[in-house]
N, C-alpha and C positions, 0 to 999 in steps of 0.2 A: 313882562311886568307892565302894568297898568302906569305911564307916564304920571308922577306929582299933579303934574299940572293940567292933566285930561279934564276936561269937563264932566265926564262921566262919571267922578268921585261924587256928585251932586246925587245923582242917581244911587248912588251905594249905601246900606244902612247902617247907623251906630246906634248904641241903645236909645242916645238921646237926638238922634236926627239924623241927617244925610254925611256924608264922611269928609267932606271939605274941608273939616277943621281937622281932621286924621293927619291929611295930606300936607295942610299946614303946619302941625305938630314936625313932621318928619322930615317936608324939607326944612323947618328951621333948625333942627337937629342936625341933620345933613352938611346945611351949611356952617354949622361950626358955631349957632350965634348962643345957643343952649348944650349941657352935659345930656344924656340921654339919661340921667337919674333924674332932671327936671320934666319928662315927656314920660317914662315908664308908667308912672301910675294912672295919670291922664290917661293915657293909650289903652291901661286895664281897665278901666273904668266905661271908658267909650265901647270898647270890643268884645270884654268876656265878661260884662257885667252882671253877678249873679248866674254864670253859667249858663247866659245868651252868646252865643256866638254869629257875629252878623253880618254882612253879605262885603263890608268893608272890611270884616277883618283879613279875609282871605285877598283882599288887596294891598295889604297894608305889610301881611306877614312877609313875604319877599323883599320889601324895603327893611325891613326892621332888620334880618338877618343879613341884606348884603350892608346894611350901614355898620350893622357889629364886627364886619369884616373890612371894610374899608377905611368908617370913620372913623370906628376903636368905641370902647363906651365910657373913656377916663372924663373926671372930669379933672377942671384948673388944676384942684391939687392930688391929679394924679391917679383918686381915687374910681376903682371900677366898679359898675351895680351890675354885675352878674346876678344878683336876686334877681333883680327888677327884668332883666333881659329875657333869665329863665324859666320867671314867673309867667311872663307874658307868651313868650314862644309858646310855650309847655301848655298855656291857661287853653288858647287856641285851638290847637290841635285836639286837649282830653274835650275841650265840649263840642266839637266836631264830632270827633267818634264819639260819644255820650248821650246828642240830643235824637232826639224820637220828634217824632210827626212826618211829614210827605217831606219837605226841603229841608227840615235840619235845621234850618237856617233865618237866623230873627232876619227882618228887614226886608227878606225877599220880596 
């Protein structure tokens, strides 16, 4: 996995620009200081916007899934967004396999 903190997230593309604010989304997540119901849409929105899928997502997807395992996706009151989780994993992968041209891939 691609370190939070690599510089190379700069490099990586989201719909609306380079993925540094991904990474930051994730470790703020990570660390505990947001629910991941406060990051999920954001995250949709950056990565599988409109059925782009882009070059940060595929970096981003690995953290998302081990923090659903590690850091849980409750928020304060307990409550889980498995939408929000499934949406996003799931959004991911289908415009992966789904997009056409040479890379597939917005941002490249």
């Amino acid at each position: 996995m691609l370190d939070l903190d690599d510089p190379r997230w700069a490099k990586l593309g989201t719909v609306y620009g380079d993925g540094r604010l991904t990474a930051d989304r994730i470790k703020e997540w990570m660390s505990g200081n947001v629910p991941f119901s406060e990051i999920s849409w954001p995250l949709y929105e950056e990565l599988v916007h409109q059925g782009d899928c882009t070059t940060a997502s595929y970096a981003a997807l690995p953290h998302i899934v081990n923090g659903a395992i590690t850091r849980g996706l409750a928020d304060s009151q307990g409550s889980h967004d498995f939408n929000g989780f499934f949406q996003l994993v799931s959004g991911i992968e289908t415009t992966r396999c789904c997009q056409s041209g040479a890379s597939g891939i917005s941002g490249a």
